[in-house]
ZADO-1210 file (C-alpha; in nm, 4 decimals, padded with zeros to 6 digits):
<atoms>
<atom x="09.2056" y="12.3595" z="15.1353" code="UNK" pos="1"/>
<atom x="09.3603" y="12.5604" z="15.3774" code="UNK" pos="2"/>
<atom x="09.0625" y="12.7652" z="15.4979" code="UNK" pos="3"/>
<atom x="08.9041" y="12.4294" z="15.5948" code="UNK" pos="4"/>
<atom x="09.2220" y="12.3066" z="15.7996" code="UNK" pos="5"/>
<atom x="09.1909" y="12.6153" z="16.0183" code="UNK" pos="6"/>
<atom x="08.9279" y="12.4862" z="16.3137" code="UNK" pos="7"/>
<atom x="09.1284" y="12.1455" z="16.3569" code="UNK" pos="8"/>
<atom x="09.4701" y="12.3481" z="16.3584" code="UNK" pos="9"/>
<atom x="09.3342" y="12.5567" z="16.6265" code="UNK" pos="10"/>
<atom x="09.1882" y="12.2940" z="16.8340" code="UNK" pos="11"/>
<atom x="09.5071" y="12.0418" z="16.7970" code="UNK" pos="12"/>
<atom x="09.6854" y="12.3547" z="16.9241" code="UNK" pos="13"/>
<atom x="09.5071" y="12.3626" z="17.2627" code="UNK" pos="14"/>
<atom x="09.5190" y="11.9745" z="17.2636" code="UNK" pos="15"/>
<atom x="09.8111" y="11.8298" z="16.9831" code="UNK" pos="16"/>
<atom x="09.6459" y="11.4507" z="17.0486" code="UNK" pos="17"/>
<atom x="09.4268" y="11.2767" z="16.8039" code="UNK" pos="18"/>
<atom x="09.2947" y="10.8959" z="16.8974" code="UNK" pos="19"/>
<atom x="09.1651" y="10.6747" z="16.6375" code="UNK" pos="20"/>
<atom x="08.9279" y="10.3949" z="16.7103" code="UNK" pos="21"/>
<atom x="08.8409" y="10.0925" z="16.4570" code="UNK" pos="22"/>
<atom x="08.5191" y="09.8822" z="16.4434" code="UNK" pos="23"/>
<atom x="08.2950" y="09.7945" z="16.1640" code="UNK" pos="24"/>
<atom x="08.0259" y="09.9220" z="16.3407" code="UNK" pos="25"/>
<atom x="08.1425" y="10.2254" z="16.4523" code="UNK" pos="26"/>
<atom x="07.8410" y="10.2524" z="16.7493" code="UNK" pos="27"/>
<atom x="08.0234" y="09.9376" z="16.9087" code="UNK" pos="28"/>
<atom x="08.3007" y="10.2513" z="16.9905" code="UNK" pos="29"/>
<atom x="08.0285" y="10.3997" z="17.1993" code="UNK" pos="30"/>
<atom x="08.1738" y="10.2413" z="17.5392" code="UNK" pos="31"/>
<atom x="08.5811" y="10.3453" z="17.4372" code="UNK" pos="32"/>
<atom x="08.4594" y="10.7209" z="17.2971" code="UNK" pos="33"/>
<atom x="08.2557" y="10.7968" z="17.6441" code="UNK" pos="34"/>
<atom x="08.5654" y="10.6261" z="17.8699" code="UNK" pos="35"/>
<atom x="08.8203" y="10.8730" z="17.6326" code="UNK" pos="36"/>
<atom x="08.5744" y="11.1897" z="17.6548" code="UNK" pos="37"/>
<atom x="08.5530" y="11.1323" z="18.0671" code="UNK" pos="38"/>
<atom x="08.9319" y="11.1094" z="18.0491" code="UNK" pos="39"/>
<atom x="08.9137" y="11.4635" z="17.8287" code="UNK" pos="40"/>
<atom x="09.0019" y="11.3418" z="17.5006" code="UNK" pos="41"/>
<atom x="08.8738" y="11.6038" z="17.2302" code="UNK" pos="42"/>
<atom x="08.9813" y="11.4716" z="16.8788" code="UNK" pos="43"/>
<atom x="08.8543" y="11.1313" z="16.7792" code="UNK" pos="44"/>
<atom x="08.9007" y="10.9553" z="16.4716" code="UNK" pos="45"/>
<atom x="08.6591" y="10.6584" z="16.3357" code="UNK" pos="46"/>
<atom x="08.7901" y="10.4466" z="16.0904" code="UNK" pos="47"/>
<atom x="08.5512" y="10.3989" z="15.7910" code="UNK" pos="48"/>
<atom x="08.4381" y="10.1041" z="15.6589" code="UNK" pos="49"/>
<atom x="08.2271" y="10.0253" z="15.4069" code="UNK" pos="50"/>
<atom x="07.9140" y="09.9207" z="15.6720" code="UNK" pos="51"/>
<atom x="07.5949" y="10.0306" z="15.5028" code="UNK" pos="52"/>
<atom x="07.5152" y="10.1868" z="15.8383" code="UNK" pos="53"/>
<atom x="07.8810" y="10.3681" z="15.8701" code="UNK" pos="54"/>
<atom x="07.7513" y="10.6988" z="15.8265" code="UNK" pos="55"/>
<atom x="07.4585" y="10.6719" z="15.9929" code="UNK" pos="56"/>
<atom x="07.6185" y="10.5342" z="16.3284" code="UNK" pos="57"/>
<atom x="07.8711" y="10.7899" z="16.2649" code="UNK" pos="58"/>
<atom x="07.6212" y="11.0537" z="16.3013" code="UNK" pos="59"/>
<atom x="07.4769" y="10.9099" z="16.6666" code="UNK" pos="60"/>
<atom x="07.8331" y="10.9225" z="16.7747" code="UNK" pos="61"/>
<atom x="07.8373" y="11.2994" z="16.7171" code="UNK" pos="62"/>
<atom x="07.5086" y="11.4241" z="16.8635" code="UNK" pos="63"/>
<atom x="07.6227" y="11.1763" z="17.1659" code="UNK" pos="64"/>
<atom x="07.9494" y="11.3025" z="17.2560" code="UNK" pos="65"/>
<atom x="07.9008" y="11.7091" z="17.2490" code="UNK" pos="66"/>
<atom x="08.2253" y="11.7596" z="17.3854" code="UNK" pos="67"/>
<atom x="08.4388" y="11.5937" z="17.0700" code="UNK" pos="68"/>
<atom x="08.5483" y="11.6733" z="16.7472" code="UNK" pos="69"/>
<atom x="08.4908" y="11.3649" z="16.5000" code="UNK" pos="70"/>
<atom x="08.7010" y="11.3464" z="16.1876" code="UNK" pos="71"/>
<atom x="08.7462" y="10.9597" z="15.9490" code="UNK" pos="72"/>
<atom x="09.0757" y="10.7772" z="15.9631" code="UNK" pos="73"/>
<atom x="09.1737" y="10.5513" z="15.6982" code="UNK" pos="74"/>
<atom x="08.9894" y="10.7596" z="15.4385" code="UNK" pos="75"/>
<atom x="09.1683" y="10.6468" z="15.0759" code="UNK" pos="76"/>
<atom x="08.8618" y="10.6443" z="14.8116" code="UNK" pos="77"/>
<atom x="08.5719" y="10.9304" z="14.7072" code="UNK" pos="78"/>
<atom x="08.2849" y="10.7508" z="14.8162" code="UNK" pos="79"/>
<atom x="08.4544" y="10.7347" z="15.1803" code="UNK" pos="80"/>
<atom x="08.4235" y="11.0929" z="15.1533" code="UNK" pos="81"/>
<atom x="08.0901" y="11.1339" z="15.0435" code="UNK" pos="82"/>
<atom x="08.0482" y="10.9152" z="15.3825" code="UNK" pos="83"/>
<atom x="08.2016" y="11.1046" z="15.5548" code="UNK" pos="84"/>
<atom x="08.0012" y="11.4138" z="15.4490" code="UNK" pos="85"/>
<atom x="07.7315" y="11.2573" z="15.5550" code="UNK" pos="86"/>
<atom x="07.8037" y="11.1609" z="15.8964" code="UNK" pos="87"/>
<atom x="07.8458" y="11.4616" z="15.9512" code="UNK" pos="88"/>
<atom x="08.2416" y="11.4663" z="16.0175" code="UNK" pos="89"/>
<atom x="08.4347" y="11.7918" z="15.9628" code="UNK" pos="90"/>
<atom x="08.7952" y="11.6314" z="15.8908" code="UNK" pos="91"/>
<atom x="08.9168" y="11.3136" z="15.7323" code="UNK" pos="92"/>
<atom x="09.2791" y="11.1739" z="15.7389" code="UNK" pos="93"/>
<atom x="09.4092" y="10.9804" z="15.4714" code="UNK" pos="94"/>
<atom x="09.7283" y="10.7280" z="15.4744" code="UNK" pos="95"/>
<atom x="09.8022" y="10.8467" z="15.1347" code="UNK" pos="96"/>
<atom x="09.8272" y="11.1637" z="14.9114" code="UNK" pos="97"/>
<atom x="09.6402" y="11.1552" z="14.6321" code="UNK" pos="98"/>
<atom x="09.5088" y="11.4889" z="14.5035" code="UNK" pos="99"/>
<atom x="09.1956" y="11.3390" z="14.3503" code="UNK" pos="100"/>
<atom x="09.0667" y="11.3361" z="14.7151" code="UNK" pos="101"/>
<atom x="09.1926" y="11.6745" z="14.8039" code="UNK" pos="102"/>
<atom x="08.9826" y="11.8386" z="14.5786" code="UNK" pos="103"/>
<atom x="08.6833" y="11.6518" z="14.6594" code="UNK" pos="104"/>
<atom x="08.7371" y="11.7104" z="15.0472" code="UNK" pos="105"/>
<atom x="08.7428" y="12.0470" z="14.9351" code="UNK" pos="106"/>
<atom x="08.4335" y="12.0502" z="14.7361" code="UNK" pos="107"/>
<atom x="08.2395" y="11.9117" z="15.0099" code="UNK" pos="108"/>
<atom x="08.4281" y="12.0902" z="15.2846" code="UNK" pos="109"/>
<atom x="08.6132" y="11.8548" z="15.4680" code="UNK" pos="110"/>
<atom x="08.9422" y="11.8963" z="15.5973" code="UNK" pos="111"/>
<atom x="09.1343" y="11.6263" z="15.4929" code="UNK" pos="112"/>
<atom x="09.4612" y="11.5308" z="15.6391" code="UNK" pos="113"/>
<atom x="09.7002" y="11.3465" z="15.3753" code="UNK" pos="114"/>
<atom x="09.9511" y="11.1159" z="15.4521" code="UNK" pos="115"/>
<atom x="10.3384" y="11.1473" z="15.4137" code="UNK" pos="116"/>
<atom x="10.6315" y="10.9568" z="15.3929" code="UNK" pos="117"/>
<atom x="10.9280" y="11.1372" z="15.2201" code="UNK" pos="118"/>
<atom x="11.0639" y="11.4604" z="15.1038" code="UNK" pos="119"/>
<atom x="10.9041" y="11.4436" z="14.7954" code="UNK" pos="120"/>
<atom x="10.5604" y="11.3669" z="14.9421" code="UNK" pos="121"/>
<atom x="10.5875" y="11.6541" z="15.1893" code="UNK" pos="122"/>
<atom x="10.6724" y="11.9058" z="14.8912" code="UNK" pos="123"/>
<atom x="10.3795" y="11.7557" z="14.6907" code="UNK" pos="124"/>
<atom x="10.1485" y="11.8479" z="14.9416" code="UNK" pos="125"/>
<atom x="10.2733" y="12.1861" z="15.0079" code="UNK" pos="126"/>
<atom x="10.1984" y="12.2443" z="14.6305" code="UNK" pos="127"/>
<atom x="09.8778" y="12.0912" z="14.6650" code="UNK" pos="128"/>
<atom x="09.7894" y="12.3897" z="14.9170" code="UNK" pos="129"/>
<atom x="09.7969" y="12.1432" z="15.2281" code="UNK" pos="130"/>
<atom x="09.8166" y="12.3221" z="15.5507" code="UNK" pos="131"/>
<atom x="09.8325" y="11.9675" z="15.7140" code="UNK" pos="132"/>
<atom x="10.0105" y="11.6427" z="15.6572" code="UNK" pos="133"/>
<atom x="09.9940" y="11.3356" z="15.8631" code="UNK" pos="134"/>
<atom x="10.3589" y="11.1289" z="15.8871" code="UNK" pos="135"/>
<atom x="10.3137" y="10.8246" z="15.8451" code="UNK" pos="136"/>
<atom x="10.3920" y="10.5481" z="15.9828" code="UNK" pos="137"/>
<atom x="10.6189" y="10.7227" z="16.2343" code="UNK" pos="138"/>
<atom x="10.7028" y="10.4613" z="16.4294" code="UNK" pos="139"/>
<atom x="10.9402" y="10.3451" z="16.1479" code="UNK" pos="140"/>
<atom x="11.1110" y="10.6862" z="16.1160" code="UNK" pos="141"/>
<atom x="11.2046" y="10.8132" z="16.4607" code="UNK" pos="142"/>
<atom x="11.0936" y="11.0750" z="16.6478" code="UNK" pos="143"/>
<atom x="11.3959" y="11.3021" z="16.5422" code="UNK" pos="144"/>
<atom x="11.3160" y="11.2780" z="16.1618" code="UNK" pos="145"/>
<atom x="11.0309" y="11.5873" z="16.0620" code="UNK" pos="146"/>
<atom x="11.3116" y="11.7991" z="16.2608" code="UNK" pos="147"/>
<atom x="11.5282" y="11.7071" z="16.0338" code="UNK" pos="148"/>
<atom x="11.3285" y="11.7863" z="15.7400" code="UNK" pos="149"/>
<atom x="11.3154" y="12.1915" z="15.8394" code="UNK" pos="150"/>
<atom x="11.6148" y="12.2232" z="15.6967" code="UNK" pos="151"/>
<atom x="11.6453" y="12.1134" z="15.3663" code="UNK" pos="152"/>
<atom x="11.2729" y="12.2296" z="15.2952" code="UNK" pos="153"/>
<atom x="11.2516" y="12.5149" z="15.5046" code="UNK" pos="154"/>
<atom x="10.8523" y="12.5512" z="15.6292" code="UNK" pos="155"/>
<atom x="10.6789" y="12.2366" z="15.7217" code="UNK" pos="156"/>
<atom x="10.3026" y="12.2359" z="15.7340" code="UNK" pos="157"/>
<atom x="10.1349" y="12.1368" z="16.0216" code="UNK" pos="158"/>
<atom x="10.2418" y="11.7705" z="16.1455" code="UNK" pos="159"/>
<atom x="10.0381" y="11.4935" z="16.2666" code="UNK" pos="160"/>
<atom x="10.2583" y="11.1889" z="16.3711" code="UNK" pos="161"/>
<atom x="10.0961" y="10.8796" z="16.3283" code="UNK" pos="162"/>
<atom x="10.1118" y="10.5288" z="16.3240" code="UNK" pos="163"/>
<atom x="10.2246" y="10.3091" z="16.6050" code="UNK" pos="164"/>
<atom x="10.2455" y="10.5290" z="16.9232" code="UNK" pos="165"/>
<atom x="10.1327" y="10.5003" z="17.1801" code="UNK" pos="166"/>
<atom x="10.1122" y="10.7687" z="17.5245" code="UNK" pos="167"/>
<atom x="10.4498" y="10.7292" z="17.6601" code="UNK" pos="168"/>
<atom x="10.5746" y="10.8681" z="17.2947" code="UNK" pos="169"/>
<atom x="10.3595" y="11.1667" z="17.3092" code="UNK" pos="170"/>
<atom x="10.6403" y="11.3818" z="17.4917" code="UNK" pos="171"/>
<atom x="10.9111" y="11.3082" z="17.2769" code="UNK" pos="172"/>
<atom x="10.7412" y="11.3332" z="16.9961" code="UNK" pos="173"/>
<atom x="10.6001" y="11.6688" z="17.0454" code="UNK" pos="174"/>
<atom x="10.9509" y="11.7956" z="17.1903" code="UNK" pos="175"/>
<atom x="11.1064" y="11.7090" z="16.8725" code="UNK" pos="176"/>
<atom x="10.8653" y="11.8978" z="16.6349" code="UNK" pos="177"/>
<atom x="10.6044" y="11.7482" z="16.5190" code="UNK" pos="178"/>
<atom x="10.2930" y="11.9332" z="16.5811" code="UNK" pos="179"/>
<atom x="10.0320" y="11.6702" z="16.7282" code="UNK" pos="180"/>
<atom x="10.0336" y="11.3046" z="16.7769" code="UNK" pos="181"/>
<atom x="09.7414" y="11.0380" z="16.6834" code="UNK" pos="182"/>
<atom x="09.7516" y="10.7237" z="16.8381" code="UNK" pos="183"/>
<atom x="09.5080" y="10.3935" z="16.8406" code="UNK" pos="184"/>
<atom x="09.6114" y="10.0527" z="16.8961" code="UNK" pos="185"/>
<atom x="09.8198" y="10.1142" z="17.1444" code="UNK" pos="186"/>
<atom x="09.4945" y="10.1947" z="17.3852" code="UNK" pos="187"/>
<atom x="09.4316" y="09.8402" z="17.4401" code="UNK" pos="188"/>
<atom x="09.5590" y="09.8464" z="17.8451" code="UNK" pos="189"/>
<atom x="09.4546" y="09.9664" z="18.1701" code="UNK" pos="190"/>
<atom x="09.8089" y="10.0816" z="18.1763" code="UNK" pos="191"/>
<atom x="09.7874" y="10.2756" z="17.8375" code="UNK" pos="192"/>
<atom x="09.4957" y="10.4051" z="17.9483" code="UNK" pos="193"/>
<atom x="09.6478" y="10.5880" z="18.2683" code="UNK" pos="194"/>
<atom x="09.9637" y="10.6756" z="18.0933" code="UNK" pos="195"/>
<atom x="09.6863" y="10.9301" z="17.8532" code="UNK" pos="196"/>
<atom x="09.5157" y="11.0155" z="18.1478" code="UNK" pos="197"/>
<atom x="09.8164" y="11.1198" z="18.3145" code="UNK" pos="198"/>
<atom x="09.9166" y="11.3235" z="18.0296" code="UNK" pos="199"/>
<atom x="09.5971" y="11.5027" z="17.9672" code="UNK" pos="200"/>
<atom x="09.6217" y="11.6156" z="18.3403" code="UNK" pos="201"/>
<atom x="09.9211" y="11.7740" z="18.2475" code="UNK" pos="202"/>
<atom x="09.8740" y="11.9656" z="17.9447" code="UNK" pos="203"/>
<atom x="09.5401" y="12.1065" z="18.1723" code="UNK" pos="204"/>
<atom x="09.7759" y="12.1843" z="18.4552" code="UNK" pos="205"/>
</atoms>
């Protein structure tokens, strides 16, 4: 499981920003994705759904936007990975842990990112072999608490906060540990828009 975690690792260290993007259809994203590449987004997540065409589309979003790396959000049952497969995704991020999936990401070679809640949970998956865990929902936990956790559990894998941010969060929440930050919803203003934008000018400066 690690081995396949490596290439997103190393990419969310040059840019520690995920954005996830919902539709049914996920080729009604096409207008969002090319306005977030332009800005210099490089991580994009597509939530699944069960669309008959969901892999398919999936698969025009990726020859269409060279520049970024597709992964599923909201990824919580097999055949959602076997979708994934096929569109053609290399990572997958799941709101729960459930090692069922882990081993079939693994089979098919997906990195998939499980989600986390407690102590427990983050121990679970650092038996499981996960080199990455996704926190969520962090907005309901503070951007202080995966500090907190180094010390009672000593190494922490690699953290992706997610789950109500938005940009103006992105800052803190990196400052206080946690490794990269997805955000979605909160894209849904002009104003959201050039708070990213700002902050991708930034972290290229």
């Amino acid at each position: 499981m690690p081995s396949t975690s490596e290439p997103l690792i190393t990419a969310l260290h040059h840019q520690p920003l995920l954005v996830v993007l919902r539709a049914v259809q996920p080729l009604d994203l096409q207008s969002q994705i090319a306005t977030l590449a332009g800005l210099g987004v490089r991580q994009i997540e597509v939530a699944w759904s069960d669309h008959p065409d969901w892999a398919l589309q999936c698969r025009s979003l990726v020859s269409t936007f060279a520049t970024v790396r597709f992964g599923a959000a909201s990824i919580f049952a097999a055949d959602a990975l076997d979708a994934v497969s096929a569109a053609g995704f290399s990572f997958a991020v799941s709101p729960v842990l459930d090692p069922q999936l882990l081993r079939r990401a693994d089979a098919l070679g997906i990195a998939l990112v499980p989600g986390v809640l407690t102590p427990s949970e983050v121990h679970q998956a650092r038996l499981l072999g996960c080199a990455m865990v996704k926190l969520f929902p962090a907005v309901s936990l503070g951007s202080a608490y995966w500090r907190r956790l180094a010390g009672p559990l000593g190494g922490l894998p690699f953290c992706i906060a997610a789950g109500g941010l938005g940009p103006a969060d992105l800052e803190e929440w990196l400052a206080q540990g946690v490794d990269a930050v997805a955000i979605g919803g909160a894209l849904n203003t002009d104003q959201a828009l050039q708070q990213l934008s700002q902050w991708l000018a930034t972290r290229r400066g």
